[in-house]
C-alpha positions, 0 to 999 in steps of 0.5 A: 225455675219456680220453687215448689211452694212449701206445704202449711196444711194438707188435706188427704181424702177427708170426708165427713158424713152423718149417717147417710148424709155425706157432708164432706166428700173425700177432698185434696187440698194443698195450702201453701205456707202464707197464702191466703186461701179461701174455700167458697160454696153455697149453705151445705157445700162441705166448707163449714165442716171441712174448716171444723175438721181442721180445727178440730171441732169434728172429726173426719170419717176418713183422710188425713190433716195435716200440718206442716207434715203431722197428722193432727186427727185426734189432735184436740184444737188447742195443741193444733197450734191454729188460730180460730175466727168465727162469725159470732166472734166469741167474746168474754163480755165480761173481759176487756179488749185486752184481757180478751186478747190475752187470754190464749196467753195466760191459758199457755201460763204467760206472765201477766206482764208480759201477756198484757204488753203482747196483747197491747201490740196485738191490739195495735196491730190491728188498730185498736189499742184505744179501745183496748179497757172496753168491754165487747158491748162498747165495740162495734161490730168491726171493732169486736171482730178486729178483737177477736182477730187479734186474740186469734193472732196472738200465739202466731198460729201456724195456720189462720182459720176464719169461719164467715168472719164479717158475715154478720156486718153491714155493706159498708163495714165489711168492706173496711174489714177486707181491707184490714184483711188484706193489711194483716195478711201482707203485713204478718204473712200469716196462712190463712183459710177462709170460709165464706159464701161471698164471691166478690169477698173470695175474689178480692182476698184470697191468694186462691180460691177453691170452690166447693159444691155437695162436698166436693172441690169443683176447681181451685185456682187464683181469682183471675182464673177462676172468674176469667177461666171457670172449669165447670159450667157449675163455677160460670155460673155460681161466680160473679154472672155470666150469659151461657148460651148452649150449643154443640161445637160445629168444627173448629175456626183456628188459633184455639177459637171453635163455632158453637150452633147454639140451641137458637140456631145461631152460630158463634164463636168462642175461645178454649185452650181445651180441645174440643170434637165437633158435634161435643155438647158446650156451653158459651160463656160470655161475662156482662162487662164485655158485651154491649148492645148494639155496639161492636163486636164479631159475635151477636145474638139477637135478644129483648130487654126484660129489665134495666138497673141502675147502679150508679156507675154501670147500668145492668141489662137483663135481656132474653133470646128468642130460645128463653136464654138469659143474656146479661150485659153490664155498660158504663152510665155515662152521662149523656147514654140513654139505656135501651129501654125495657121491651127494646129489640136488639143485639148483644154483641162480643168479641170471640175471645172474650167468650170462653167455652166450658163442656156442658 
């Protein structure tokens, strides 16, 4: 059997409003002791200020935090025992790498030896001993933030908290940073909850992910799951692109595949381990990589190029059905492939159980 995963962080009906405005809607979230979990959702989803509530920044309305089974509310954020990250990365910008590093420890009433010697590993620990004497304007942006991580993991918090981390670094940067990420996080095992508006850095990551929306959570679950396997209509679309054709299930076809009338008049059919009633408003969701045009596959419907993009490796296709529906495929460029050209009539084509149907 697999043992029941222990609990570092609860969150117990917590909500937050101001005024009339509720920000946060009563949410339940389990994170487990060394998972990296992420919170995911656009601007004014609740994922900011659910992370403030943990840390302490704000207080919640209603519901409980708890840490390792203690209510922290009303728990100012320095005897949390939490480690803080944020976006600007708050830096002294007249102390040195170092002495940013150990300033948690000479708060807490460290001996200046050993606060230094603790911070120097900390700074080797995230591959910056080097520049351990300059100062934050001498750092680049992905040095100040592997500082600023660093000063976060110093205590050994119990729980790290990282508010858009590398939201302010460039593609190529950020991309660095994830990987560091994901060392430091095999490496220490630390608990991790991170907040970002990201997909592609939730899915890379996190151990899991919990989508938010309006200050709800709409569906929590590992990456794999939540791409392959979304919840909600909500989750197909905000995760990664997706074609979703709407229909109502015409009856079922067997080995847990259903036929879905489409709004065009077509029918297909697509896979659920849900079960469904015939004449149920559905929606068919089928994601770019598995379609092709022209190419095989049991399900097709008819659509017309609107626009290519080439992306060095894949080329993306944006095409249109005949009902409005926007259908996008994404191939490989192989060398010798002429794309389909805009304008072109043609059909997008899938295999059935690439195809997943979600409740409209």
């Amino acid at each position: 059997m697999t043992p029941t995963p222990e609990i570092a962080l609860r969150l117990d009906s917590l909500a937050k409003s101001y005024g009339n405005v509720t920000a946060v809607d009563s949410i339940a979230l389990d994170v487990h002791t060394g998972e990296f979990l992420t919170l995911l959702g656009s601007s004014g989803s609740g994922k900011s200020t659910t992370l403030m509530m943990v840390a302490g920044f704000e207080t919640p309305t209603s519901g409980r935090i708890l840490l390792n089974d203690r209510d922290v509310v009303g728990i100012p954020p320095h005897r949390r025992e939490l480690g803080v990250v944020f976006q600007s990365y708050a830096l002294f910008p007249h102390m040195s790498a170092l002495d940013n590093v150990a300033y948690p420890l000479r708060m807490r009433g460290v001996a200046k030896q050993e606060r230094r010697a603790r911070a120097m590993e900390a700074l080797e620990g995230v591959q910056l001993a080097a520049g351990a004497a300059r100062r934050p304007s001498e750092l680049s942006g992905g040095q100040q933030q592997r500082v600023a991580l660093a000063r976060a993991l110093i205590t050994d918090p119990r729980v790290l908290l990282m508010d858009e981390p590398l939201g302010a670094l460039d593609k190529k940067l950020r991309e660095h940073m994830q990987i560091e990420l994901r060392r430091l996080h095999r490496e220490r095992g630390v608990t991790v909850v991170y907040v970002t508006h990201d997909q592609d850095e939730a899915l890379s990551l996190s151990d899991r992910i919990a989508v938010m929306r309006d200050g709800r959570i709409e569906q929590v679950g590992a990456p794999r799951e939540i791409y392959a396997a979304p919840a909600t209509r909500f989750v197909a679309d905000f995760i990664g692109e997706a074609t979703l054709l709407e229909g109502r299930v015409a009856g079922a076809a067997g080995d847990d595949l259903y036929d879905v009338r489409t709004t065009e008049g077509r029918v297909v059919q697509a896979a659920s381990a849900r079960a469904f009633a015939k004449g149920d408003a559905v929606v068919v969701m089928i994601r770019p990589e598995v379609m092709r045009l022209g190419g095989d596959g049991s399900e097709r419907v008819g659509v017309r190029v609107v626009d290519v993009g080439y992306f060095g490796s894949e080329l993306r296709y944006e095409c249109r059905t005949a009902d409005g529906a926007t259908v996008i495929v994404r191939e490989l460029a192989e060398r010798d492939h002429r794309p389909v050209p805009v304008g072109q009539e043609t059909e997008a084509r899938w295999a059935a159980r690439d195809s997943i149907l979600i409740s409209a």
